[in-house]
N, C-alpha and C positions, 0 to 999 in steps of 0.2 A: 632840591627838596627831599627830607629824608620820612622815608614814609612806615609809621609805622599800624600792626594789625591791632586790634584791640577785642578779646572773645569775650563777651561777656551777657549774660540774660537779663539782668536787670539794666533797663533803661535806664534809671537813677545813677547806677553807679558810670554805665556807658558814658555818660552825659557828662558827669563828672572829671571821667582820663580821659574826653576827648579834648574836653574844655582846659585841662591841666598841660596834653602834651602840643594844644595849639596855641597856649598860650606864649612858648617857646618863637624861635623865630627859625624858620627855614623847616616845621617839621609840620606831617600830615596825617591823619587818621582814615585808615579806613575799617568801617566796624562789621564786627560778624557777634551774631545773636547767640551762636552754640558753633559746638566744635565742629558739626556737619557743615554748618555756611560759612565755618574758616576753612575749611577742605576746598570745598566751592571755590571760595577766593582765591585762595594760596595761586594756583596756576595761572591765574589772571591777572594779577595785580606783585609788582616788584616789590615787596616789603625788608625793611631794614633792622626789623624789631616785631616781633610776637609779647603779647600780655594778654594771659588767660587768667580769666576765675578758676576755678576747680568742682565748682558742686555745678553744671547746667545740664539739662535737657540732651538725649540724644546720644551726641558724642561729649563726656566731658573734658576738660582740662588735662588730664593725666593720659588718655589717651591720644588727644591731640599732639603733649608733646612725646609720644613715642613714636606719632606718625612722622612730624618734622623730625627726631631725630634718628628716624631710621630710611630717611628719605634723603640721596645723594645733592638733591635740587634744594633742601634747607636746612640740611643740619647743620649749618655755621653759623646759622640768623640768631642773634641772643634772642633769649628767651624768658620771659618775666611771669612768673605766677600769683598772681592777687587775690586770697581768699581769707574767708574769714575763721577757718581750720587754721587755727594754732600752734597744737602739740608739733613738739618737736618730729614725731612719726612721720605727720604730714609732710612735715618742712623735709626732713631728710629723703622719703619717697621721692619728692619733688624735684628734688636735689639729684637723686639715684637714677633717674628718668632723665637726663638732662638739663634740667634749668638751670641758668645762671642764678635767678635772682628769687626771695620769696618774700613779697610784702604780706602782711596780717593787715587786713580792713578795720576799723580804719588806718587811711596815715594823711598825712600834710602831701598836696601836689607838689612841696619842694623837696619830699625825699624824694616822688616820683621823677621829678624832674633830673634833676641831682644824677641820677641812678642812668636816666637814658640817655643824658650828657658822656658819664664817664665811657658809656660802650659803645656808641654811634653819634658824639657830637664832634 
């Protein structure tokens, strides 16, 4: 079972990529509300895939993946960013930080699918 992290603050959308990457077969969700209670997690739980929002509470998106990608224990774990920050600035930031990937909210659970196949299916 491949298990992936999912950060995100709004419930709606939570509910959303959990329902999208469980729809999959052999994959699992574990979710964190902001990037402090993915901190939390991360040592806990063996994750195969990180997908942050970018604008939450706390710690956001961008700091979390500096934390994973400056942390020996997860900087190989792709990493997915999902927000509704557009500009290209964003996208590239996000990009310059580590991420593999950068979806614009909304999109279809078959790109997201699509996407988590190609790096951990």
């Amino acid at each position: 079972m491949k298990k992936i992290l999912v950060t995100e603050d709004s419930p709606a959308m939570r509910s959303f990529l959990t329902a999208a990457i469980e729809a999959m077969d052999g994959f699992a969700v574990v979710e964190a509300t902001n990037g402090f209670d993915a901190l939390r997690l991360l040592p806990r739980e063996r994750v195969d895939l990180i997908i942050t929002d970018i604008n939450m509470p706390d710690i956001n998106g961008l700091e979390l993946i500096s934390y994973v990608r400056n942390n020996p224990n997860y900087r190989t774990i792709p990493l997915f960013i999902i927000s509704t920050e557009s500009s290209e600035k964003d996208r590239e930031r996000g990009m310059a930080l580590g991420a593999n990937e950068y979806l614009v909210k909304p999109f279809l659970p078959e790109m997201l699918q699509k996407l988590i196949l190609a790096y951990i299916g």
